[in-house]
C-alpha positions as CSV (number, residue, x, y, z in Angstrom):
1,X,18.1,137.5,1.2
2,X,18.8,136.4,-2.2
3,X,18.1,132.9,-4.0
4,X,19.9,131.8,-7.2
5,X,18.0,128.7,-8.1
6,X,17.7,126.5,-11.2
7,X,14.4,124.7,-12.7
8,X,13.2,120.6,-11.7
9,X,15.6,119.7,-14.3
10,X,18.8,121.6,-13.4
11,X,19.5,122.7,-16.6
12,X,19.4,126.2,-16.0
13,X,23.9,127.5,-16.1
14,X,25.0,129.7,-13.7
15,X,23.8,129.5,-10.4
16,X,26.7,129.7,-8.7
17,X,29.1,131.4,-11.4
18,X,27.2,134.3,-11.4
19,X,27.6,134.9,-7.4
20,X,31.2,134.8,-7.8
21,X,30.3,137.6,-9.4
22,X,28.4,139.3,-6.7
23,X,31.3,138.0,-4.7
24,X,33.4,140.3,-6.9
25,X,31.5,143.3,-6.8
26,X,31.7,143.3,-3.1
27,X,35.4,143.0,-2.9
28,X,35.7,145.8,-5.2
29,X,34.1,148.2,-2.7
30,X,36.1,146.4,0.2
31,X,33.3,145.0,1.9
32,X,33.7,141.7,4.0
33,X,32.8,139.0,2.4
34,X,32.0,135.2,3.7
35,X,31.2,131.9,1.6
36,X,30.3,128.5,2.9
37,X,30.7,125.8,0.3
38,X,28.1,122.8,1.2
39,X,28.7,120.2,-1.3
40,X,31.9,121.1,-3.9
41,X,34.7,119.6,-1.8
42,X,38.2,120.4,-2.1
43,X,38.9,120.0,-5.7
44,X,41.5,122.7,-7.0
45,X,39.0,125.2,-8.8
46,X,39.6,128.2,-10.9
47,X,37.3,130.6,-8.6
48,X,39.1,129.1,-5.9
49,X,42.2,129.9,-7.4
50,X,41.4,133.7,-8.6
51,X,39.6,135.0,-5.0
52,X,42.5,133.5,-2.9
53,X,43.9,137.0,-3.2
54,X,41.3,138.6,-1.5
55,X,41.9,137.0,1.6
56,X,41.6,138.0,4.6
57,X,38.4,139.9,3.2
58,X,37.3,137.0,1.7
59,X,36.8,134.6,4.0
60,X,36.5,131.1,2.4
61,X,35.1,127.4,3.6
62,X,34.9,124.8,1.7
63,X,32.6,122.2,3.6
64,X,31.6,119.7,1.4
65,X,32.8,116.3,-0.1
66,X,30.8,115.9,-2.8
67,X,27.8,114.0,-3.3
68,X,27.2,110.6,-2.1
69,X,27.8,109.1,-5.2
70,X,31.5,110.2,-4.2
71,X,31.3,109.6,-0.5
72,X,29.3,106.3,-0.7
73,X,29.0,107.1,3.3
74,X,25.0,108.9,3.6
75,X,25.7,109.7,7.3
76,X,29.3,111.4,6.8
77,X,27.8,113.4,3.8
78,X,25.3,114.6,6.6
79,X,28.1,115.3,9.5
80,X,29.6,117.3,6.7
81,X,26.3,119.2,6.3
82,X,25.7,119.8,9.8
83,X,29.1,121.1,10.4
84,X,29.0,123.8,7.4
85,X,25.5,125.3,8.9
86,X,27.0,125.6,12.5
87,X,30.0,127.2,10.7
88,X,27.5,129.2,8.8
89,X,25.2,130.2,11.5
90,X,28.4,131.6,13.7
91,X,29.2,134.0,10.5
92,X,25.9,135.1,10.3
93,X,25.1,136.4,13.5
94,X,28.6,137.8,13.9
95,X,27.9,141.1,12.3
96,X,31.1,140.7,10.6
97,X,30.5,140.0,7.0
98,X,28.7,143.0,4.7
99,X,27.5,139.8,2.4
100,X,27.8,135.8,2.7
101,X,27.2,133.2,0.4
102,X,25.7,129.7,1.1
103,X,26.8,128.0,-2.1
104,X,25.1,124.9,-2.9
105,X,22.8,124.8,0.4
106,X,19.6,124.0,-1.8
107,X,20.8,120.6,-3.0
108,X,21.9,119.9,0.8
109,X,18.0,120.6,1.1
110,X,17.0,119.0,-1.7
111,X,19.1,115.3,-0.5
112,X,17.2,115.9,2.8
113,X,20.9,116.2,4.7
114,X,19.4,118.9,6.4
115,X,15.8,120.4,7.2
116,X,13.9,123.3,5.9
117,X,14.0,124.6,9.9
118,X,17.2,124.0,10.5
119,X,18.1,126.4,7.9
120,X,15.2,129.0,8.6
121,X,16.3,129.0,12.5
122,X,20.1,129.6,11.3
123,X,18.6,132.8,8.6
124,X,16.7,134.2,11.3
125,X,19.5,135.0,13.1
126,X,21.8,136.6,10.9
127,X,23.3,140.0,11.3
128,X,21.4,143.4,10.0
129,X,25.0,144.4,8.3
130,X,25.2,141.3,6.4
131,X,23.4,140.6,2.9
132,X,22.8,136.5,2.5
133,X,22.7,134.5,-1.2
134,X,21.8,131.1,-1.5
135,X,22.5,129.0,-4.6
136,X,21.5,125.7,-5.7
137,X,19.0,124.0,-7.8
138,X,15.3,123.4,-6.7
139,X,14.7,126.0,-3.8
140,X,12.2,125.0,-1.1
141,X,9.3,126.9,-1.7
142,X,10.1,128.3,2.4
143,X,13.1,129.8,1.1
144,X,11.6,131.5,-1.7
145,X,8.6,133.0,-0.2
146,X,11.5,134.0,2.8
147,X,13.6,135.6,0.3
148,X,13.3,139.2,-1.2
149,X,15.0,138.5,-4.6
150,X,14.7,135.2,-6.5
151,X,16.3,134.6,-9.7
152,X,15.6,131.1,-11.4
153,X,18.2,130.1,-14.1
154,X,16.2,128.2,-17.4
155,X,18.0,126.7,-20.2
156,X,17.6,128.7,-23.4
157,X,20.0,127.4,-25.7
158,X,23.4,125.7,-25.0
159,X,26.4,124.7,-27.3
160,X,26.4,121.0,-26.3
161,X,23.2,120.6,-28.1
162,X,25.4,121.6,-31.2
163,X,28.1,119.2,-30.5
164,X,30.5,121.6,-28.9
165,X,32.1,120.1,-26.0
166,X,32.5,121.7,-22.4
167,X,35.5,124.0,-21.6
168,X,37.5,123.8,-18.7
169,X,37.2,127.5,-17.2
170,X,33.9,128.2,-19.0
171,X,31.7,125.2,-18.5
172,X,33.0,123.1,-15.3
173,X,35.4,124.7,-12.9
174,X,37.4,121.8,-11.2
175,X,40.7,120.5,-12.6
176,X,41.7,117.2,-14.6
177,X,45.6,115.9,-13.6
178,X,47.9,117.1,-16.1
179,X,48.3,113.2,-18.2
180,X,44.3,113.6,-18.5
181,X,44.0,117.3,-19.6
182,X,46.8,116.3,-22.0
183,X,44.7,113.4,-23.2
184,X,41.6,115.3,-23.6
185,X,43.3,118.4,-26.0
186,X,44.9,115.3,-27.7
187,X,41.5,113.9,-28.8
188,X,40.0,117.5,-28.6
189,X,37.6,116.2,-26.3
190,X,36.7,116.1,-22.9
191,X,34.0,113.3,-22.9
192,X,34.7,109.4,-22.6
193,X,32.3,106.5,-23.4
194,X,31.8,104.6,-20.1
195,X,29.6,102.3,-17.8
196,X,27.8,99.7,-19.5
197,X,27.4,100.8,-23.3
198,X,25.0,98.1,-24.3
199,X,22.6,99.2,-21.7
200,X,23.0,102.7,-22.0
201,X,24.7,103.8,-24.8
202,X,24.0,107.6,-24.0
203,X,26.0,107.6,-20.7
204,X,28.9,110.0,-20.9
205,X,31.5,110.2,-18.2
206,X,34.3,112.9,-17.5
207,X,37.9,111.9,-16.4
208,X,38.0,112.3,-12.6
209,X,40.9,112.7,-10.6
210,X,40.5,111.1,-7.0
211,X,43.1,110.8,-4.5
212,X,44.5,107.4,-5.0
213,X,42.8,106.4,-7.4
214,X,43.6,109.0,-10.6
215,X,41.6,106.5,-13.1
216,X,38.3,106.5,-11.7
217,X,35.4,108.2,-13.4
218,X,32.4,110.0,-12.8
219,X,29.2,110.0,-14.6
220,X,29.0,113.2,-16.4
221,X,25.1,113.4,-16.9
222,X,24.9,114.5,-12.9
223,X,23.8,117.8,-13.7
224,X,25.3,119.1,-10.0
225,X,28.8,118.2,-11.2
226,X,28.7,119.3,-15.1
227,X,25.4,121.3,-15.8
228,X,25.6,121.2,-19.4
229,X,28.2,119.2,-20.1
């Protein structure tokens, strides 16, 4: 088992980027290949958008509806939770997958949506064929002494810090409508003053399209969302 995990603060870039890469690898030698998506819902993605044409050797679920700053419902984000590890747990022990991907499954840990041992009793079921990575910020220290390979992303240096702005493709992966993507190249920016300035000048929000409601925003210092944005 493998763990992709970030420091307390999140900044580390990557976590999950760099098992799409894994993800690729394994296609390349025509393994089977299984990914469980626990909190990004079912926003139009670029990686999304690439691997759909690998199916049916990628086999792809997207579980999640965000976080529940998006849900505003604590409960439903927890249904949603349960439901990805029983879908999970079923691929696992099937002994159909050559490598699966929990994506995400630490911060379902780290919100306390699901437990430590409800996890564990899923892993310790799973299929000698199959190869298992989980990603997500702030590992419980179960997983990691479980695991056999741990990487931990850390912050170095990042071009925000020098002004440059985030890059749809390179820095976040989900898609603005078309008016807002036009709106952001026209300003050559993709950050908007929001909330209450006088309070908190530093808050910075990205555009956010929601069904139904196009206009609505999201606070672009959650570090789930937008890393390094």
């Amino acid at each position: 088992m493998l763990v992709h995990t970030g420091n307390g603060n999140g900044n580390g870039k990557g976590k999950s980027s760099s098992v799409f890469g894994v993800i690729g690898r394994a296609l390349g030698w025509g393994h089977d290949v299984g990914l469980v998506q626990y909190i990004k819902g079912t926003w139009k993605t670029g990686e999304r958008n690439f691997f759909k044409q690998f199916e049916p050797g990628l086999r792809w679920h997207t579980m999640g509806e965000g976080f529940t700053s998006d849900t505003q419902d604590r409960q439903r984000d927890i249904a949603a939770a349960k439901a990805a590890l029983h879908v999970s747990a079923e691929m696992l022990s099937s002994g159909d997958f050559d490598l699966i991907v929990l994506d995400e499954i630490n911060i379902v840990l780290r919100y306390g949506y699901l437990t430590v041992e409800q996890v564990l009793d899923v892993l310790a079921a799973w299929h000698q064929r199959t190869r298992v990575i989980l990603t997500g910020r702030d590992a419980k220290p179960e997983l990691i002494e479980a695991a056999d390979l741990v990487t931990e992303m850390k912050e170095i240096k990042h071009p925000f810090q020098q002004g440059i702005k985030a890059k749809q493709g390179n820095d976040f992966w989900r898609s603005l409508p078309a008016t807002k993507e036009a709106k952001v190249r026209r300003h050559q920016k993709s950050v908007y003053l929001c909330g209450d300035i006088k309070h908190n000048p530093r808050r910075r929000c990205l555009i956010k399209a929601l069904k139904g409601n196009p206009g609505q925003r999201e606070s672009a210092d959650n570090p789930e969302l937008y890393p390094q944005l």
